[in-house]
ZAMARGU-4260 file (C-alpha; in steps of 0.2 Angstrom, whole numbers, plus 5000, padded with zeros to 4 digits):
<rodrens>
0) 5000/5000/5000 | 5005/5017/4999 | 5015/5019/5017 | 5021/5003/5016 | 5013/4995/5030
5) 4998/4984/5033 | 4981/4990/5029 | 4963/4984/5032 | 4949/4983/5019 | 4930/4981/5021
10) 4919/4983/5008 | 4902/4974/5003 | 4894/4975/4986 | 4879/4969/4976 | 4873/4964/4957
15) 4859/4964/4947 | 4856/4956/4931 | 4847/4968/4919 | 4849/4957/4901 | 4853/4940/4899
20) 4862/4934/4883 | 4867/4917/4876 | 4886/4916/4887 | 4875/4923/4904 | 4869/4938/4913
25) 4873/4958/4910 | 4875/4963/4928 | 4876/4981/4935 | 4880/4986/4955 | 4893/4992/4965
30) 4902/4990/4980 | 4907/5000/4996 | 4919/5000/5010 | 4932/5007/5018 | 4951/5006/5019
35) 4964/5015/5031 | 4983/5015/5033 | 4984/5022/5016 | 4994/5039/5012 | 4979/5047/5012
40) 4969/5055/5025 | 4987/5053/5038 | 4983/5034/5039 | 4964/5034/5044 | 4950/5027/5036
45) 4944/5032/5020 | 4928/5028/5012 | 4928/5021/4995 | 4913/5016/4982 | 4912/5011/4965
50) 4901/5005/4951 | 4903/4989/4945 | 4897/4980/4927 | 4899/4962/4924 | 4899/4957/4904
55) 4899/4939/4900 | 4910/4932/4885 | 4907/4914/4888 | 4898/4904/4902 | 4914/4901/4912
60) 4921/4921/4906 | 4916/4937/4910 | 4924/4956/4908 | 4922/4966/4923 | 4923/4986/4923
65) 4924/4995/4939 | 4922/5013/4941 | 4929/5022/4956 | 4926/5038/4957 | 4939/5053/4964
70) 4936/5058/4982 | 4944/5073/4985 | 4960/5071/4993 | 4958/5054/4997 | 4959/5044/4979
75) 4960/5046/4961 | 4948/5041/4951 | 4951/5024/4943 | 4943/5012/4928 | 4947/4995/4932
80) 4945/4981/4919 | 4948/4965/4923 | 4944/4947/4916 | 4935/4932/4929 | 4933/4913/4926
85) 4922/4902/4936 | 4927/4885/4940 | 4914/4873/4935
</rodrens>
């Protein structure tokens, strides 16, 4: 992290399927929580949010996007993309 130190995480989150396609559901949500020991805010906690969409490619596959937005002085605003497999 960004003192280099430990840190502690805790977030929740929620999805809901708004289409449905051959490879699975289009789900849409997001996620909240909070983090501390960063740089940020002298160490302390800092609340974090983001909007999550799940895009399947295959049954198995999916794309995830997450969207975090900027928090004044406490994050930058950040797009993640990232791919999931499920084990069947």
């Amino acid at each position: 992290n960004s003192v280099g130190r430990w840190a502690g995480y805790g977030y929740g989150g929620w999805q809901y399927p708004v289409a449905h396609f051959a490879a699975g559901p289009l789900r849409v949500g997001g996620i909240a929580g909070a983090t501390h020991h960063y740089f940020f805010n002298d160490g302390g906690i800092v609340p974090l949010a983001a909007a999550v969409v799940t895009v399947p490619l295959t049954p198995t596959l999916a794309l995830d996007l997450v969207g975090i937005p900027r928090i004044k002085n406490a994050t930058y605003a950040t797009l993640n993309l990232s791919l999931s497999w499920q084990f069947r």
